[in-house]
Phi, psi and omega in degrees: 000145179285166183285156205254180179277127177328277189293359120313308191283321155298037150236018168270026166121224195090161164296331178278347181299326188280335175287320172320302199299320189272326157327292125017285185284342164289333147333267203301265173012307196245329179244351161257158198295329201287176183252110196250160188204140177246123165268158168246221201276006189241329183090020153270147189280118137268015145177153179213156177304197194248317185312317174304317173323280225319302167297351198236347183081351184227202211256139131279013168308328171282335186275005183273116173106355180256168195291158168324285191304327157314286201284020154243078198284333193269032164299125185303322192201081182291327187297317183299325174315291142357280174316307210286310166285346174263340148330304173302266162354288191303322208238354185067009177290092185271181187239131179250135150073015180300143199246124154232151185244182191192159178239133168243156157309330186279333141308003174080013171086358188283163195261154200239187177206128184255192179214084192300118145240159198215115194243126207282168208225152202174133168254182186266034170268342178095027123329113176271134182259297164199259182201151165258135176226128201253138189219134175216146186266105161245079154273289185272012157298309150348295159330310209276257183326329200286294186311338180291303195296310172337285171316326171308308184315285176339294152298350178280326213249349197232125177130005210285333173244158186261060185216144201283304210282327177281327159311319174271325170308305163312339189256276174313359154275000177236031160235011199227085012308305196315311182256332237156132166244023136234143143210160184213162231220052191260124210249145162309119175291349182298308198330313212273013185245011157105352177296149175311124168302127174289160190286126195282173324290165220267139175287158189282016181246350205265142208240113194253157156272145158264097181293321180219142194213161160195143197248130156314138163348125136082016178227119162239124209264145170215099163233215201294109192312160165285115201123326206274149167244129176209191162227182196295075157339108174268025176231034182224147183329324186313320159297306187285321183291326187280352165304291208235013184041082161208126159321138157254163177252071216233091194297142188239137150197156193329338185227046177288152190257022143274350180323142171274171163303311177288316144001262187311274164019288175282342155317286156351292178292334199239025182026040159296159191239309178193146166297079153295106178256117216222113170274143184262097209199150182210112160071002176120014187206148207242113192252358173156177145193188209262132207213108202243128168233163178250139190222172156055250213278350225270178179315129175278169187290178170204185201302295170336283157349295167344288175263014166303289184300310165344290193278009198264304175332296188286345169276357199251346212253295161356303189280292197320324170299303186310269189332294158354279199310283205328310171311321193271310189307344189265312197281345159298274188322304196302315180297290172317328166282330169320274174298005143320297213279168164303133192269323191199079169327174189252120154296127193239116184312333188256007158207154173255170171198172182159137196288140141217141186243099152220139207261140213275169265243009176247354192085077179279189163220078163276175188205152148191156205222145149250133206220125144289111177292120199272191173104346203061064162287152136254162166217127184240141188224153157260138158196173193205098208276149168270144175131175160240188180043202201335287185316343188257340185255339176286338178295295194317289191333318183259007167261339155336306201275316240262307188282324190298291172307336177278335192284324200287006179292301199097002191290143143335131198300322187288332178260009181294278197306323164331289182298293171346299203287320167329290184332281176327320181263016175284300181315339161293304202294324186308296176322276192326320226250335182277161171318141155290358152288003190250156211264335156319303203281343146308308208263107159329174178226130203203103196200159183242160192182145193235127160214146178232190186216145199240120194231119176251031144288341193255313199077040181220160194228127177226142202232121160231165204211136181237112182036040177248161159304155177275193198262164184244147159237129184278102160280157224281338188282033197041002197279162181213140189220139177254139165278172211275145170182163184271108166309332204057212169236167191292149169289124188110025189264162193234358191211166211119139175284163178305165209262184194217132196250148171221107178285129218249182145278159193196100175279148139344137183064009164264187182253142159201093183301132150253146149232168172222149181303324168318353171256030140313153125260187180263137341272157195259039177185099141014153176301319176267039167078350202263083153341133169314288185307293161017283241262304178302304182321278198271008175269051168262058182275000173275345224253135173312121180306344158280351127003270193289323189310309190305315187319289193306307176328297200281010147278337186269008197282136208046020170260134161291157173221125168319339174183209189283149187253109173242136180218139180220114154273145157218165197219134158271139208246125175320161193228113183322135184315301217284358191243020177222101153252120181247160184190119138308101162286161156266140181265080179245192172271344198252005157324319206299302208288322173302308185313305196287308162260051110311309178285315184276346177261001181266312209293338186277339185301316201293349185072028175283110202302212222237324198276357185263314180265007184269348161247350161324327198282314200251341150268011167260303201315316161327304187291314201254337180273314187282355178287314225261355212232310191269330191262201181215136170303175006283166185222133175219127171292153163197130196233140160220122214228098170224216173314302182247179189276130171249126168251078194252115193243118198250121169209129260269350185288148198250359153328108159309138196251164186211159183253108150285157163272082185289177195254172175321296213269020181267138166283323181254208193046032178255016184271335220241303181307332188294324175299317189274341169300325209237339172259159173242035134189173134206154177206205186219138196206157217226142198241201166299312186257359175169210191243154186224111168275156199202149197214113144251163166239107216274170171264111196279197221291289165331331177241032155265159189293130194297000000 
């Protein structure tokens, strides 16, 4: 027969089966790496390998017969240890792989991290003999993750706002504990106003901030306030890592000597031991740097740490830039919008009005304007372009110029916006039209807006709105109502119903609030359509309107917003009797003449000097000739004395009037030229029943309204 396999033929028992067996343990005992321990039924060590010297450094001789827990004295938590082998012992149930950690002496107190399995020893009748315990030295793979999840961290939590300060906050709040039990952040102050980094190495003039700092639980440290500005010491690491972008490594104690008196002080107080300084640097330009500390119990760093904080430097010295670039770019946009918008609306004798703008915390484009109208008309407009920075503020600006040219049109609010909304998609085909590599070329043009017009001979507000809120009105009896009216579509919508104007009553002494959705709260409106804040706000209406404006400021104050918080009150102001005259002509030839003595003797009530009112005199006559030849009755005069002289011949045709060059030898078409001549400004504007031609005349001192 052939010879059999050792270790087939013993296993099925025998005596050579005890030889195998005990061989085997002699193994494990003597040669193997892992660390074995035998306990017995009390949890005292009755035998340990050779692997075990290794990890503890003393004979084994010392640890046979003491309890486990005893003889690892520098174990982080022995009642659990403890708990954790009579557990074992009781239910026979083992524990594979537990990481305990421990300081020992014979290692110089640094803490180590084992990997613990703990298995119950039984003979086979189930007699329990004790427990076998397997101990593996995993610090430093351990290590090795523990710095990875570090880096996770880092990256996960820091970069997350686009703000220099929040940015650095973030980053020592994912490095505090774990890694550092003090760290603090101090950054080139130009950065945080969005400015270019300087070219390294950093000059002894170059001004650092301390943006951020943090401490562990229950260590309390007094150093340099959050906040502080000073410069760079060129005799302390901090210099020497901003010299050359390369980390130090720096053992600290109270009487290292570059240490300052505030320096030294918290050294002291936080018992640090060493020191990690990591330069905060991108491409060749020095944004700060970074200050990692070790205090009291904990590990001191080593080289690994080292190059840990390196790549923690370099994801953050990243973030930081962005968020820099993202500040100058928002303060740019912002500046630009600024000098979009109004500086000082133009005041109107027939509303009062006020504004508040603030802008939100991405840059939008919101916008709003008061346009003086003639007839002493106003038009107030609200709008809000989507998107942020440059590009969102260069739209507004130009859908701004755009309502600024349409109004002096006189048009109507729904075909205001009509045209408007033209506007918007030409400029999307334009966009669309750019290469696809330029960032443009992604982003719609896209934007909502409301505008009405306030005519206070009528006491009516006529308003259309392209995917804006409508405007709410506060009456004087405080009740508030947003009127039932067609959002429309958004402006640059290339599909949509038409835009829809819809007209209010708007008594003396009501309110009448524009918005952008940021001046909301959550929820953001009444059963009636009325914002809440609105409604609390503005049920004052006797009360000044900047007033109310502040009130409404100090709710929006430490809150986010989505975009810009724009808000325009305006209140209408009676409109003097005595500064208003209409007269009904007959449409004969002999209008002209009746029209003229209308004007001198009401323009002499008014105290209109003689040369304002003698072509005043002759752009009506014009104005009622040119009514009487081209238009339909019924004809109506109408004279208004507000900042300039209005002059309006109203008649039911829907005729246009056009300005000719006449010829020498021609006898008419010199009337409409003669009106632009002699007025400074007039056009036309169109109504339900017809058309209304109009003439201003500005006024010197003597004929403004008393």
């Amino acid at each position: 027969m052939a010879d059999e396999d050792p270790m087939c033929r013993t296993s099925a028992g025998g005596a050579a089966g005890d030889w195998v067996g005990g061989a085997i343990l002699d193994a494990l005992f003597t040669q193997s790496p892992v660390g074995l321990h035998v306990l017995d039924t009390e949890l005292r060590v009755v035998r340990v390998n050779t692997a075990t010297r290794a990890m503890r450094g003393v004979a084994v001789e010392g640890l046979l017969g003491r309890h486990f827990a005893a003889a690892y004295a520098g174990l982080a938590a022995p009642d659990e240890v403890e708990a954790m082998l009579r557990g074992v012992l009781d239910s026979g149930v083992p524990v594979r792989e537990r990481l305990l950690r421990m300081r020992l002496v014979a290692e110089q107190g640094r803490e180590r991290i084992r990997s613990v399995s703990v298995f119950r020893l039984q003979d086979p009748q189930g007699t329990v003999l004790g427990l076998a315990v397997t101990v593996v030295d995993v610090t430093e793979p351990e290590q090795a993750r523990a710095r990875l999840r570090v880096l996770s961290a880092v990256r996960e939590r820091v970069g997350r706002t686009l703000d220099v300060i929040a940015t650095c906050q973030e980053l020592v709040e994912a490095l505090v504990p774990g890694f550092a039990d003090v760290a603090a952040v101090d950054v080139v102050d130009s950065l945080v106003r969005g400015e270019e980094a300087p070219v390294g190495p950093l000059a002894q003039d170059i001004a650092l901030r301390r943006a951020a700092f943090h401490a562990r639980d229950g260590l309390q440290v007094q150093g340099y306030p959050v906040g502080d500005v000073r410069g760079l010491n060129f005799l302390t690491p901090y210099a020497e890592a901003m010299s050359d972008f390369r980390p130090r490594l720096v053992p600290l104690s109270p009487d290292s000597p570059w240490l300052d008196a505030s320096r030294a002080r918290a050294v002291r107080a936080a018992g640090a031991h060493t020191l990690i300084v990591a330069p905060l640097a991108l491409r060749g330009t020095a944004l700060g740097v970074l200050s990692l500390f070790r205090t009291g119990g904990s590990d001191p760093y080593d080289e690994d740490d080292v190059g840990l904080a390196l790549d923690v430097a370099s994801h953050t010295a990243l973030c930081i830039d962005n968020a820099r670039r993202f500040t100058r770019e928002y303060t740019i946009a912002a500046t630009v919008q600024r000098h979009q918008l109004p500086r000082h609306p133009a005041s109107h004798s027939t509303m009062e009005t006020a504004h508040l703008y603030v802008s939100g915390a991405s840059g939008g484009g919101g916008w709003f304007d008061t346009i003086p109208l003639s007839g002493a008309r106003t038009a107030l407009v609200v709008g809000e372009v989507t998107g942020r920075g440059i590009q969102a503020a260069t739209t507004m600006g130009q859908l701004r110029t755009v309502i600024r040219s349409l109004a002096a049109l006189d048009l109507q609010p729904d075909e205001l916006l009509a045209r408007l909304n033209d506007t918007a998609a030409f400029l999307a085909e334009e966009r669309a039209a750019l290469p696809p590599s330029d960032p443009l070329h992604r982003q719609p043009v896209s934007a909502s807006c409301v505008y009405t017009v306030y005519d206070p001979a009528t006491r009516t507000c006529t308003f259309a709105q392209a995917g804006h809120t409508p405007p709410v009105i506060i009456r004087p009896d405080s009740s508030t109502e947003a009127p039932d009216s067609a959002p429309g579509p958004l402006l640059g919508s290339a599909e949509g119903p038409p835009f829809a104007a819809t007209t209010t009553d708007l008594p003396d002494s009501s309110i009448l609030a524009l918005y952008t959705s940021a001046i909301l709260p959550t929820p953001p409106a009444e059963s009636d359509g009325v914002p809440t804040l609105l409604r609390d706000v503005l049920a004052q209406p006797g009360r000044p309107l900047k007033d109310l404006r502040d009130d409404i400021l100090r709710t929006l104050r430490d809150k986010e917003r989505p975009g810009d918080a724009v808000l325009l009150l305006a209140r209408p102001r009676p409109f003097p009797a005595h500064s208003l005259a209409t007269w009904l002509l007959d449409h004969d030839p002999t209008a002209a003449a009746t029209a003229r003595g209308h004007t001198r003797r009401t323009l002499a009530d008014w105290n209109v000097d003689e040369d304002t009112a003698y072509a005043a005199e002759l752009i009506v006559s014009e104005l009622v000739t040119n009514a009487i030849r081209y238009g339909a009755p019924p004809m109506q005069l109408r004279l208004i004395k507000d900042r300039t002289l209005t002059c309006e011949v109203h008649d039911d045709s829907a005729t246009s009037p056009r300005l000719r060059h006449a010829r020498t030898v021609d006898e008419g078409g010199r009337g409409l030229f003669i009106v632009a001549q002699l007025a400074q400004r007039w056009g036309t504007r169109y109504t339900a029943e017809g058309k209304t031609v109009w003439s201003e005349q500005a006024l010197n001192h003597s004929g403004l309204p008393s």
